[in-house]
N, CA, C and O of each residue as an XYZ file, in Angstrom:
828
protein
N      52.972    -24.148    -21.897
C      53.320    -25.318    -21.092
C      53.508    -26.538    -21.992
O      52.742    -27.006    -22.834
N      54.699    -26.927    -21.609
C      55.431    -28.631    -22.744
C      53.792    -29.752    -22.012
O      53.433    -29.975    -20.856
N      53.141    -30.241    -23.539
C      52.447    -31.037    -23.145
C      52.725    -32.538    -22.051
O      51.915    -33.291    -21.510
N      53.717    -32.522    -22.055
C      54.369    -33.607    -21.077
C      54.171    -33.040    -19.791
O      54.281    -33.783    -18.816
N      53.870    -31.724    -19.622
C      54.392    -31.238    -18.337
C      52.754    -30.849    -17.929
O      51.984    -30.506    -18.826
N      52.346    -30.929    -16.635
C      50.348    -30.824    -16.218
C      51.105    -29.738    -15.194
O      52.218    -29.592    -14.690
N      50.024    -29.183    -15.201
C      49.500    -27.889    -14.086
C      48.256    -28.795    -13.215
O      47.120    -29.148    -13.530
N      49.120    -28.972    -11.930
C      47.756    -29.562    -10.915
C      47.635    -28.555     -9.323
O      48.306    -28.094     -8.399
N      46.467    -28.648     -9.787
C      46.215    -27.319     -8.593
C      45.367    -28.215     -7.583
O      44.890    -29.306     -7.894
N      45.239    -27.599     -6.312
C      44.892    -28.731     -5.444
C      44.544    -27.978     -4.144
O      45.470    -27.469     -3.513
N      43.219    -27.865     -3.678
C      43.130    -27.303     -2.758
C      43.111    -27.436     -1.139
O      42.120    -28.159     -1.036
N      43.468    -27.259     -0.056
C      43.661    -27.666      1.084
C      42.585    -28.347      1.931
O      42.589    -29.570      2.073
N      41.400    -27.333      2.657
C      40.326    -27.806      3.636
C      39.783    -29.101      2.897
O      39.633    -29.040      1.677
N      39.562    -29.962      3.402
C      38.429    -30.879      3.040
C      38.970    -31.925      1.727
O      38.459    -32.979      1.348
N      40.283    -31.158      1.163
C      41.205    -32.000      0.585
C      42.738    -32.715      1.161
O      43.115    -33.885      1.096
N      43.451    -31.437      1.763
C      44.729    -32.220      1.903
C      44.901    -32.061      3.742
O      45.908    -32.350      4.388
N      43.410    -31.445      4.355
C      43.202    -31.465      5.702
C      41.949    -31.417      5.629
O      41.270    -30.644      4.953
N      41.483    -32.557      6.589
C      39.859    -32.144      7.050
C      39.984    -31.844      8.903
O      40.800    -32.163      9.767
N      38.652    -31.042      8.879
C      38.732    -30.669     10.453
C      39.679    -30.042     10.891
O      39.821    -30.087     12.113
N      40.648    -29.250     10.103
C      41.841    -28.407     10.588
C      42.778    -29.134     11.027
O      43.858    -28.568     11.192
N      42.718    -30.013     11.223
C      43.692    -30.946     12.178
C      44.601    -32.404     11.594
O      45.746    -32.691     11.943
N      43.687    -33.231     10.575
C      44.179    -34.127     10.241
C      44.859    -33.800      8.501
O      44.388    -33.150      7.568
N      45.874    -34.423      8.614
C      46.886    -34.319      7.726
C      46.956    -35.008      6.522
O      47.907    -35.728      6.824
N      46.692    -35.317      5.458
C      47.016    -36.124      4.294
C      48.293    -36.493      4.150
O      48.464    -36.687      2.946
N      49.265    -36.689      4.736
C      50.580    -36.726      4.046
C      51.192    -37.676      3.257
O      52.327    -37.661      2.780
N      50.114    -38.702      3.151
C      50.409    -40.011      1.928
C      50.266    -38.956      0.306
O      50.859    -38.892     -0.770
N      48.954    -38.178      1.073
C      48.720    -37.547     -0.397
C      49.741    -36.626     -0.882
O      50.221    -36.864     -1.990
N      50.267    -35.319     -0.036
C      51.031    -34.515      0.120
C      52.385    -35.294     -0.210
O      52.947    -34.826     -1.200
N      52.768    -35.924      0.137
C      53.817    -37.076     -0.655
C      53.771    -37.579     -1.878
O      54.842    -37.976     -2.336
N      52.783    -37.675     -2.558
C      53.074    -37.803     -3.737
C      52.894    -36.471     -4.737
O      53.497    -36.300     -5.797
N      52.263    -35.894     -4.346
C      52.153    -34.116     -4.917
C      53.927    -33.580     -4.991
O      54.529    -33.192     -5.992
N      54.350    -33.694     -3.862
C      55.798    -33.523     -3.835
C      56.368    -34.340     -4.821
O      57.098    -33.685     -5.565
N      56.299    -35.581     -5.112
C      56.824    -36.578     -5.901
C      56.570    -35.719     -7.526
O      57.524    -35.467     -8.262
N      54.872    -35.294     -7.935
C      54.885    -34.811     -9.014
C      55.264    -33.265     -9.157
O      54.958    -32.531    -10.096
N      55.858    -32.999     -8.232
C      56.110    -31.690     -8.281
C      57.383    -31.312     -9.045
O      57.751    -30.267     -9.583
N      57.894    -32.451     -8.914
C      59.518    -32.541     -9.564
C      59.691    -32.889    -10.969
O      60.760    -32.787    -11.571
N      58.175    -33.464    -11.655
C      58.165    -33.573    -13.162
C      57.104    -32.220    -13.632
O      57.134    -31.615    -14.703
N      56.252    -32.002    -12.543
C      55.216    -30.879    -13.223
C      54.899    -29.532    -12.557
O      55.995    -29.056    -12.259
N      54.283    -28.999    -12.319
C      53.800    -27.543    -11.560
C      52.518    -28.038    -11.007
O      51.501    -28.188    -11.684
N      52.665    -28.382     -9.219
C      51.733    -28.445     -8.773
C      51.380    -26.890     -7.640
O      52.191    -26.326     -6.907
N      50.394    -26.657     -7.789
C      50.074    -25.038     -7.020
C      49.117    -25.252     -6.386
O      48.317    -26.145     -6.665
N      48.998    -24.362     -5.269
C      47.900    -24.324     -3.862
C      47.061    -23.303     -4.172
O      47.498    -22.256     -4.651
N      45.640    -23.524     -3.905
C      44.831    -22.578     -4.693
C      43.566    -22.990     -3.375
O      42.810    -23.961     -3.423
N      43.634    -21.786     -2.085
C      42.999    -22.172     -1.004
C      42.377    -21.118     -0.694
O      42.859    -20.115     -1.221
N      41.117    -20.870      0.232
C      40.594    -19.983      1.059
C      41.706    -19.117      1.558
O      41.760    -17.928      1.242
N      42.625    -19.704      2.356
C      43.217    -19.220      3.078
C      44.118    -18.427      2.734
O      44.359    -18.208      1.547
N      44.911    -17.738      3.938
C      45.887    -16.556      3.718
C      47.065    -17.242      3.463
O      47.062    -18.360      3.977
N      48.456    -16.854      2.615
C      49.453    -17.442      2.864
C      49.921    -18.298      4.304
O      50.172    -19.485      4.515
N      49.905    -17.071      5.168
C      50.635    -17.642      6.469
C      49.957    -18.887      6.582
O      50.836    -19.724      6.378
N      48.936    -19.446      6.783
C      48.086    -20.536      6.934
C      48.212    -21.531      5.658
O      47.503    -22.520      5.473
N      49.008    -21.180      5.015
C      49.602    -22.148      3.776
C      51.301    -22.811      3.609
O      51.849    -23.743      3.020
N      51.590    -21.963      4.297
C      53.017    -22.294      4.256
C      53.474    -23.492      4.524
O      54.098    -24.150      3.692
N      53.209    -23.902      5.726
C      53.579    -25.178      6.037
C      53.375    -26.150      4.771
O      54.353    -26.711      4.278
N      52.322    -26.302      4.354
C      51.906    -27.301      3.303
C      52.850    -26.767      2.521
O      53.871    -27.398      2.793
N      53.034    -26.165      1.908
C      53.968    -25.186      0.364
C      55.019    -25.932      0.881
O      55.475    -26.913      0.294
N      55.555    -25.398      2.272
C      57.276    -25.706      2.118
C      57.507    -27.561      2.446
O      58.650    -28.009      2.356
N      56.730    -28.188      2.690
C      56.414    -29.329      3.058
C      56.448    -30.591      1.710
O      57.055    -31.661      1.744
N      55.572    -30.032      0.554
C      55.423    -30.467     -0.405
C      56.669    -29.986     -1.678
O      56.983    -30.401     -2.794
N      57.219    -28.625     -0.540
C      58.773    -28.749     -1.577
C      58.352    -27.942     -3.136
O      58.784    -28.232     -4.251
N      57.465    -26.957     -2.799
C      56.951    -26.586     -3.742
C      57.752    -24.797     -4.682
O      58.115    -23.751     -4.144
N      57.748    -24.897     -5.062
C      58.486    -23.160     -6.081
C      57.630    -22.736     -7.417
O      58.005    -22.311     -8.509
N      56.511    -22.983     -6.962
C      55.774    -21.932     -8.165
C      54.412    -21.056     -7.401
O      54.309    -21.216     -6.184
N      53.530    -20.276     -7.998
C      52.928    -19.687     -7.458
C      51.826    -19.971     -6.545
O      51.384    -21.097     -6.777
N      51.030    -19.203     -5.309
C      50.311    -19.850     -4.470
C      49.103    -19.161     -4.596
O      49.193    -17.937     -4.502
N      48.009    -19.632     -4.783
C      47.039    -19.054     -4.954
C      45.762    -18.764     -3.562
O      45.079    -19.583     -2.947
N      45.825    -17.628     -3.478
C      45.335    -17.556     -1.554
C      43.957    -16.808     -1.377
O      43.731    -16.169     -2.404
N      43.055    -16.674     -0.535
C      42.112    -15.994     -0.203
C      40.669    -16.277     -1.581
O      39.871    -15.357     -1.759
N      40.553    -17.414     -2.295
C      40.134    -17.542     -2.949
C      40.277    -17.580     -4.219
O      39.704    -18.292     -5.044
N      41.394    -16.454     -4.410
C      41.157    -15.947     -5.753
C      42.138    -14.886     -5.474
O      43.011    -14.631     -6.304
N      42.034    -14.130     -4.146
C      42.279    -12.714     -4.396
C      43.364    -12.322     -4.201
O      43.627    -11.133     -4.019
N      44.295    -13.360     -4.203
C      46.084    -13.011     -3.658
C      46.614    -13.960     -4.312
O      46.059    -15.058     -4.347
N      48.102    -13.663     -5.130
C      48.598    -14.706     -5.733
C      49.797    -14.265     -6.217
O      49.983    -13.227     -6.853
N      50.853    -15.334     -5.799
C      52.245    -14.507     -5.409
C      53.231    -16.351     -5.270
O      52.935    -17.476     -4.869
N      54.349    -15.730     -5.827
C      55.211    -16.983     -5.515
C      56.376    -16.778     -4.678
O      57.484    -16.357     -5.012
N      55.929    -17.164     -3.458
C      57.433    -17.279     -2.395
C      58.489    -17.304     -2.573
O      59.234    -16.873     -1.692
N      59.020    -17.815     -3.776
C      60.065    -19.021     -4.089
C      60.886    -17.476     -4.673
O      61.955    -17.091     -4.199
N      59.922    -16.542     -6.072
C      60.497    -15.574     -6.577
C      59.604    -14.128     -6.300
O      58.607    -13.785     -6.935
N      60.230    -13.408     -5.204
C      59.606    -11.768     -5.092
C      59.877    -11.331     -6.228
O      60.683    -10.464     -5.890
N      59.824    -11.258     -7.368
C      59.869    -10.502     -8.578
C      59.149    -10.637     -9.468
O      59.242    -10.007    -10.521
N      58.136    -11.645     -9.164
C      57.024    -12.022     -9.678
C      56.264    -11.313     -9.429
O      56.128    -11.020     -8.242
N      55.163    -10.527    -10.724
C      54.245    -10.121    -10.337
C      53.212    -10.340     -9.161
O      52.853    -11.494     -8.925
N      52.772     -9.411     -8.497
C      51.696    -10.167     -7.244
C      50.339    -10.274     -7.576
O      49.973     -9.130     -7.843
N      49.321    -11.122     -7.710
C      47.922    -10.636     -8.592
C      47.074    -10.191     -6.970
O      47.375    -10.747     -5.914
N      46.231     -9.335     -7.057
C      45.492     -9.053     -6.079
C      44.089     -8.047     -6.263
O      44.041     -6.953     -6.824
N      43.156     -8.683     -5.704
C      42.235     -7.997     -5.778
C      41.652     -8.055     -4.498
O      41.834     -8.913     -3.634
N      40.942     -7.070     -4.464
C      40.313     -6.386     -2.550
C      38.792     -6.483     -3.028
O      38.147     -6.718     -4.050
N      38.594     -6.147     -1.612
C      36.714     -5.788     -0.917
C      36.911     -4.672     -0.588
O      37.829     -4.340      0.162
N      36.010     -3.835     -1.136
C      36.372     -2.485     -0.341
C      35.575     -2.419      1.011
O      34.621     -3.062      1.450
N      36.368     -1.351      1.516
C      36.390     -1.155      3.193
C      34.678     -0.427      3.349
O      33.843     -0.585      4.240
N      34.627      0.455      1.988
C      33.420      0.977      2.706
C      32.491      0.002      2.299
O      31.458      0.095      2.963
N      32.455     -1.162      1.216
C      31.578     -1.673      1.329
C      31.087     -3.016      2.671
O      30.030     -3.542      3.019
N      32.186     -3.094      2.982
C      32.303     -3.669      4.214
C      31.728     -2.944      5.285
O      30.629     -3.336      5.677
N      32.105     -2.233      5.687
C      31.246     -1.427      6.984
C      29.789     -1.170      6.851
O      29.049     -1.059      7.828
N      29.232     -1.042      5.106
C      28.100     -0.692      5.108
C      27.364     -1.693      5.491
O      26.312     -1.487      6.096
N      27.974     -3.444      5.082
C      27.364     -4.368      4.673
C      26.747     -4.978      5.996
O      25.593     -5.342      6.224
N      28.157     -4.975      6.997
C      27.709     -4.684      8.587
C      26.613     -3.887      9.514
O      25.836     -4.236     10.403
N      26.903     -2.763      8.933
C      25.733     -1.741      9.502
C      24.338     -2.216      9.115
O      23.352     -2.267      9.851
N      24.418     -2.515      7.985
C      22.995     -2.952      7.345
C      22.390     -4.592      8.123
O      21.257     -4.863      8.520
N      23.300     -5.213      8.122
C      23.075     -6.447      8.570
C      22.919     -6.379     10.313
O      22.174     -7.263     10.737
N      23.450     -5.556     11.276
C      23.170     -4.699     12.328
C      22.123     -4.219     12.349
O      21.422     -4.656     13.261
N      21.729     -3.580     11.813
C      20.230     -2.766     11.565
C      19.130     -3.095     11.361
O      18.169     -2.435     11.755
N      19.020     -4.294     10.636
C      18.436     -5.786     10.571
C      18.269     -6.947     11.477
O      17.419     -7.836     11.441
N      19.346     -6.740     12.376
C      18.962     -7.586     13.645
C      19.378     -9.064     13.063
O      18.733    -10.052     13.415
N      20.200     -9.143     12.390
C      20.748    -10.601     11.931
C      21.988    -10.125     12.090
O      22.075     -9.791     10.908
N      23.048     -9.799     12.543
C      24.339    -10.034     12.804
C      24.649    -10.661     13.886
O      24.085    -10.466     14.963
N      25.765    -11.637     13.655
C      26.266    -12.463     14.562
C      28.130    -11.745     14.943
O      28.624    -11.099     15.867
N      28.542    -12.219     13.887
C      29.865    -12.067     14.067
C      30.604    -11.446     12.579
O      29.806    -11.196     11.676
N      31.720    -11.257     12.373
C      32.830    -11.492     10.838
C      33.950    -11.143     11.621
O      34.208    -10.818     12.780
N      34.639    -11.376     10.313
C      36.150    -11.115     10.344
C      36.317    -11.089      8.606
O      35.803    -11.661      7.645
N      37.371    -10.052      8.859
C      37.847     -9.557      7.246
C      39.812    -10.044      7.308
O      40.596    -10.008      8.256
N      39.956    -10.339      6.273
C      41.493    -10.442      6.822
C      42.305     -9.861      5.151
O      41.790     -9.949      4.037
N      43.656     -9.298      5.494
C      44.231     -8.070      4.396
C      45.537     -8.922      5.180
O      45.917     -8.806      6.345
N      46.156     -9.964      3.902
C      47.339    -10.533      4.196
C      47.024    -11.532      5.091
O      46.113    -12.358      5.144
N      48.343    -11.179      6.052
C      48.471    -12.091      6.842
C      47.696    -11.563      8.310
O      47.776    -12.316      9.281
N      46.794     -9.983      8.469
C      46.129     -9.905      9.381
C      44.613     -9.963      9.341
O      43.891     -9.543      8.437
N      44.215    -10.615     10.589
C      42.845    -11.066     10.641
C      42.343     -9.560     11.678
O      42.956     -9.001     12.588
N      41.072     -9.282     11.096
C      39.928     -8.745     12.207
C      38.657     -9.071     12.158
O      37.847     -9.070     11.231
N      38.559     -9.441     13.630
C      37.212    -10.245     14.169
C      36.607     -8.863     14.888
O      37.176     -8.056     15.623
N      35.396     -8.898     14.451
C      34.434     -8.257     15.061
C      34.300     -8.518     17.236
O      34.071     -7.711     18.137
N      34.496     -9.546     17.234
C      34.043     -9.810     18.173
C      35.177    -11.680     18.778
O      35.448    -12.375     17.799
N      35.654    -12.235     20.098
C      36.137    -13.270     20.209
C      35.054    -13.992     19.913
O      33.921    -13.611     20.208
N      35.334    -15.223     19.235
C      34.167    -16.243     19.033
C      34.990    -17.559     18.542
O      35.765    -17.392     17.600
N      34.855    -19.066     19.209
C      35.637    -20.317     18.621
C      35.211    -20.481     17.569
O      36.039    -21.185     16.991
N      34.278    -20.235     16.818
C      33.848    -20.926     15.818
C      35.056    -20.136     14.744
O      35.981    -20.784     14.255
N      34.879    -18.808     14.516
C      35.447    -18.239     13.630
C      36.860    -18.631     13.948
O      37.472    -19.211     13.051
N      37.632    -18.345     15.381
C      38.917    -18.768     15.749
C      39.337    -19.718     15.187
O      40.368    -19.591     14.528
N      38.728    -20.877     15.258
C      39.189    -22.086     14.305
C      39.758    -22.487     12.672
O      40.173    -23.471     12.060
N      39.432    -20.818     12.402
C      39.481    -21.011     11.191
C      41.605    -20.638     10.957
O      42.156    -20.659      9.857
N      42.264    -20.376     12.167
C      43.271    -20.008     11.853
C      44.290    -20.878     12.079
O      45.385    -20.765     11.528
N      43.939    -21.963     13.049
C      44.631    -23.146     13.368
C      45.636    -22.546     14.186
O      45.475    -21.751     15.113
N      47.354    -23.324     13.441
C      48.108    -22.861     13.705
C      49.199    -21.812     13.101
O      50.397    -21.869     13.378
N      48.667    -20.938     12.319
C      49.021    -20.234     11.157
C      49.890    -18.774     12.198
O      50.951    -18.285     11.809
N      49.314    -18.389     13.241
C      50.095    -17.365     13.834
C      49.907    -16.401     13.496
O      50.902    -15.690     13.362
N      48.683    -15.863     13.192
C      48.386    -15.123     12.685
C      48.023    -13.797     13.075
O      47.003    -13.863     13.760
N      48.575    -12.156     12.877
C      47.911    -11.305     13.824
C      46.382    -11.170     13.668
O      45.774    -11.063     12.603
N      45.961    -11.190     14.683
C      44.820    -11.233     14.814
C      44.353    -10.059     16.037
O      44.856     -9.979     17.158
N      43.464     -9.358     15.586
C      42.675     -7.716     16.079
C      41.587     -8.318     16.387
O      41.209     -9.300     15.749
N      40.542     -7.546     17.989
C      39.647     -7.391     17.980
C      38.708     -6.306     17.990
O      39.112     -5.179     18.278
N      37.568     -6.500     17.724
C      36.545     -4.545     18.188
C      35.875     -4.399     16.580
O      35.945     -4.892     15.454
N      35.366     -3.621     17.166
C      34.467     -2.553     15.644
C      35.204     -2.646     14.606
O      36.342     -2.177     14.617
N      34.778     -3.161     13.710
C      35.488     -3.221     12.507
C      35.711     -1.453     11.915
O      36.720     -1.004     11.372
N      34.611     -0.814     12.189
C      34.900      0.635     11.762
C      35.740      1.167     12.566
O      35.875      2.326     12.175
N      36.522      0.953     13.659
C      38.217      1.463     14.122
C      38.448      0.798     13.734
O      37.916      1.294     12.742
N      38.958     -0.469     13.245
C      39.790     -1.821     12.995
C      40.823     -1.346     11.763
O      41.973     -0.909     11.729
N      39.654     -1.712     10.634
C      40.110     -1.744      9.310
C      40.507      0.095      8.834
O      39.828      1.122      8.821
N      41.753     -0.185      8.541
C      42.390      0.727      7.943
C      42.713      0.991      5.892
O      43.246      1.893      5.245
N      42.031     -0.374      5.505
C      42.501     -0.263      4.379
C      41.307     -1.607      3.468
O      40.682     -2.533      3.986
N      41.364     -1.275      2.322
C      40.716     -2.625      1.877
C      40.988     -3.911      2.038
O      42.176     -4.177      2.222
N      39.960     -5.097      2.015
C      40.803     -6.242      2.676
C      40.393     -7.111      1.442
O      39.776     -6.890      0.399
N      41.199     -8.550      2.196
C      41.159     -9.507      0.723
C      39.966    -10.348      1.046
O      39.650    -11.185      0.201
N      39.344    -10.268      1.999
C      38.539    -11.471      2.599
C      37.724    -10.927      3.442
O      38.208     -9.978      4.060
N      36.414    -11.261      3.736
C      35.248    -10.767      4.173
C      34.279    -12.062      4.429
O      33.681    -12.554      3.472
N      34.160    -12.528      5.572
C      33.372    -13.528      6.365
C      32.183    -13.425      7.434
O      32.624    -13.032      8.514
N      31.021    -13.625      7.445
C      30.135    -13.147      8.332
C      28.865    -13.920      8.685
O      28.117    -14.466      7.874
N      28.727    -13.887     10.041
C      27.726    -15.255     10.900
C      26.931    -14.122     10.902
O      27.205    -12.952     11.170
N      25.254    -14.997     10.344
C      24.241    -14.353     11.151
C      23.166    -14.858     11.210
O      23.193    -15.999     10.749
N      22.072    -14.505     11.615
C      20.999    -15.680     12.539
C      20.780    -16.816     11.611
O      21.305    -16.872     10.499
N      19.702    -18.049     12.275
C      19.335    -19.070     11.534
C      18.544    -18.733     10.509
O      17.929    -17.757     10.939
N      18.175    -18.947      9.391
C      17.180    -18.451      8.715
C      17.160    -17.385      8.035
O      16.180    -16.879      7.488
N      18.477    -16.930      8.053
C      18.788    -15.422      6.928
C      19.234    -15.682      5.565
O      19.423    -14.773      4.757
N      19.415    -17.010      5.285
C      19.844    -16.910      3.765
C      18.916    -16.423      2.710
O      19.496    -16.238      1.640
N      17.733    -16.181      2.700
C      16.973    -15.661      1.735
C      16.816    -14.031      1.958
O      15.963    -13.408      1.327
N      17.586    -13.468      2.782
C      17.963    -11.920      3.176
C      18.754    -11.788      2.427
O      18.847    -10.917      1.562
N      19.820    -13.134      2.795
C      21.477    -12.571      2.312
C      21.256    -12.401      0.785
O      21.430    -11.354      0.160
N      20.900    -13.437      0.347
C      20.791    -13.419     -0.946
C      19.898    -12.235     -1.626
O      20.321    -11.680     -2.640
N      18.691    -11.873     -1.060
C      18.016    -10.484     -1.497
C      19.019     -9.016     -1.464
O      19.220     -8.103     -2.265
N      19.537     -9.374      0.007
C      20.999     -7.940     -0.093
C      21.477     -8.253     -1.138
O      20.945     -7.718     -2.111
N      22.336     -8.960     -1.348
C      23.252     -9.515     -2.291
C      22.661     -8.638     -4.074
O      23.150     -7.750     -4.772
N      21.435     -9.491     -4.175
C      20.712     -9.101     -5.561
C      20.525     -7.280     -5.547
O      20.612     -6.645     -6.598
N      20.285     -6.665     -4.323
C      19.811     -5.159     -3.851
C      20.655     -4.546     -3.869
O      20.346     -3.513     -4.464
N      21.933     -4.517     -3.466
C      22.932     -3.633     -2.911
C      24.084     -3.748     -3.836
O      24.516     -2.688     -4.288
N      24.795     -5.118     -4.281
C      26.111     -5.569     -4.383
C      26.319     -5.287     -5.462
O      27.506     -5.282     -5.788
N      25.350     -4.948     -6.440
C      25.474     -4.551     -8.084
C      26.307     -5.734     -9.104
O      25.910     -6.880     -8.892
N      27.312     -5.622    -10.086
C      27.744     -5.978    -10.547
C      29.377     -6.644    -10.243
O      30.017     -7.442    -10.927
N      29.716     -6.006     -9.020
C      31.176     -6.292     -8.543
C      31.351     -7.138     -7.835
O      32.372     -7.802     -8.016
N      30.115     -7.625     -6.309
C      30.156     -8.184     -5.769
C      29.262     -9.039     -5.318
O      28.155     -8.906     -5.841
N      29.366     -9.948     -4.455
C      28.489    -11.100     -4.269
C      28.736    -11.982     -2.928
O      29.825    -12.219     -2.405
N      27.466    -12.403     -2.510
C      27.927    -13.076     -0.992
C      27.308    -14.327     -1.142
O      26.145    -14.422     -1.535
N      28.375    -15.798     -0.707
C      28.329    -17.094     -1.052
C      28.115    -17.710      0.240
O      28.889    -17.385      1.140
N      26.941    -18.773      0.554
C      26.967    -19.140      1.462
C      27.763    -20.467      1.724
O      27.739    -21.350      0.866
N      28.659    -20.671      3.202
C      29.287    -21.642      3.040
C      28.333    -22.589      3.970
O      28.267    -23.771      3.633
N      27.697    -22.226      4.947
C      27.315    -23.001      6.042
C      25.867    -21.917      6.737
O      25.635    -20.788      7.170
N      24.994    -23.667      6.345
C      23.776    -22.724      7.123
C      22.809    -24.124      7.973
O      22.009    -24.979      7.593
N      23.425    -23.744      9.255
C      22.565    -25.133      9.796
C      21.668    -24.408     10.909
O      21.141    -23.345     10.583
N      21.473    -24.871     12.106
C      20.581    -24.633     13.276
C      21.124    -23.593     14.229
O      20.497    -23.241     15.228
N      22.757    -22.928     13.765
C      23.206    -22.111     14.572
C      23.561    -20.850     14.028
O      23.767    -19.741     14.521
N      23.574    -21.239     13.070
C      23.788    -19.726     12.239
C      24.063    -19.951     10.749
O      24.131    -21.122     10.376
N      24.217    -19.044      9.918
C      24.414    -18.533      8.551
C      25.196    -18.224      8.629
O      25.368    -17.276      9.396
N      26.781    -19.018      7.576
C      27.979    -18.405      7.537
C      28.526    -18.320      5.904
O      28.816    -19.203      5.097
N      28.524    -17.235      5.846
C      28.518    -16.832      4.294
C      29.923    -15.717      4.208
O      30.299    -15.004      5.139
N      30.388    -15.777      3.193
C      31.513    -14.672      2.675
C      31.272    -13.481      1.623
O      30.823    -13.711      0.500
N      31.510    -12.551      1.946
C      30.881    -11.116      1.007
C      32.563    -11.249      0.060
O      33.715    -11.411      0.462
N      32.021    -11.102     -1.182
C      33.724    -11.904     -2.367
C      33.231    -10.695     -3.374
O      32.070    -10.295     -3.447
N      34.484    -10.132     -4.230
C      34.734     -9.438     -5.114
C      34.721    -10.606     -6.049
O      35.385    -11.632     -5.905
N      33.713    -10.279     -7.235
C      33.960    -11.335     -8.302
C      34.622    -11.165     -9.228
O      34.080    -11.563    -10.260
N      35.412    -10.816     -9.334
C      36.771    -10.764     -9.816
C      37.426    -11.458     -8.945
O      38.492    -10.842     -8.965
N      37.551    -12.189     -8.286
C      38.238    -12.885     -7.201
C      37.887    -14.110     -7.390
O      36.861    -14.338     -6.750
N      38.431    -15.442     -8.247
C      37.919    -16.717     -7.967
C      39.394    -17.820     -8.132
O      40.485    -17.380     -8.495
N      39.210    -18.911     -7.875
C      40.208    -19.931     -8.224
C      40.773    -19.777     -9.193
O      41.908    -19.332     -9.359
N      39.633    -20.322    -10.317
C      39.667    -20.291    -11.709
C      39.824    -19.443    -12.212
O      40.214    -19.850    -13.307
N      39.809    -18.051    -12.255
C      40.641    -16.750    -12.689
C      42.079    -16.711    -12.387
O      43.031    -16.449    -13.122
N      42.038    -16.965    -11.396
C      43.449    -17.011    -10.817
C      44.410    -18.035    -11.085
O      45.588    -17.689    -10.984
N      44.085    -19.630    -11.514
C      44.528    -20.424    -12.232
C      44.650    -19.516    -13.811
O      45.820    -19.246    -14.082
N      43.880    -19.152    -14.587
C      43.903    -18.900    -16.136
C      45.066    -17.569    -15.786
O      46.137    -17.608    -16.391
N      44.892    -16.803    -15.132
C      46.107    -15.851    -15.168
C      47.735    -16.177    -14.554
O      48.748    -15.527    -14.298
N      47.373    -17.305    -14.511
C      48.590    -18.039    -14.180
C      49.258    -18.997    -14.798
O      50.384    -19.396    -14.502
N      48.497    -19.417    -15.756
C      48.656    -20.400    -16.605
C      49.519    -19.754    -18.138
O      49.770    -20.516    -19.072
């Protein structure tokens, strides 16, 4: 990269939208503005479909960095390598069963692309898709999921983060790991992540 030229990566929730709803577009306006001297890239939780708008908005043609870490692909050129890394399916079902069996499961949803599966209807998790259009499955994740997914999300009682984290240390070995995002008076909402899967990997293999 010509030292004149910056790589700015920039991530969405809580940066270029808070609350799903409100819009930055003073900011998003000038990202577009530097987009035309440098390489600015989206590097979000989310799935493409739930990115697009912003991408095509900000006028953007280089790569998008999605699901954390674990999808990364440029719209602009299909001939670009795709980077991707998964959760596996059986470790998913086990992670459920176990957390079932335990009497701390609330809810998840795993999502592979642009499709979501929810364990169960619930607003809290719903919210997380906005207006992205996304297919979205319900039921047993063990009929659901057909294949490994990129993303793995899961509510469960108040007061389980020192479980999660003991599973986590017990079970997950060296590959994987579960991050808590949210733990207040209603539940524990944490994500089960392949670590091989992060921003910053995904920025350096892009760079």
């Amino acid at each position: 990269m010509k030292k004149d030229k910056w790589l700015i990566v920039i991530d969405i929730d809580g940066t270029l939208i808070k609350d799903f709803t409100q819009y930055d577009y003073k900011s998003m306006d000038y990202l577009k503005k530097l987009n035309k001297k440098h390489d600015v890239v989206i590097a979000t939780g989310r799935a493409y479909k739930a990115t697009e708008e912003l991408y095509n908005y900000m006028e953007l043609d280089g790569p998008v960095i999605n699901f954390n870490g674990s999808y990364t692909h440029n719209p602009r050129n299909p001939k670009l390598k795709i980077q991707t890394t998964f959760i596996s399916k059986k470790l998913i079902l086990k992670t459920i069963a176990d957390f079932l069996a335990a009497g701390i499961f609330i809810n998840a949803f795993t999502e592979h692309n642009d499709d979501v599966f929810t364990y169960k209807q619930d607003d809290f998790l719903d919210s997380f898709f906005g207006k992205s259009n996304r297919k979205q499955k319900y039921g047993p994740l063990d009929k659901l999921l057909k294949t490994n997914q990129h993303s793995c999300f899961i509510t469960t009682n108040v007061g389980t983060v020192p479980f999660l984290l003991d599973y986590a240390k017990e079970n997950l070995g060296n590959e994987y790991g579960i991050r808590i995002w949210t733990n207040n008076d209603k539940y524990v909402f944490s994500e089960l992540y392949n670590l091989q899967a992060s921003k910053g990997l995904a920025i350096r293999r892009i760079v």
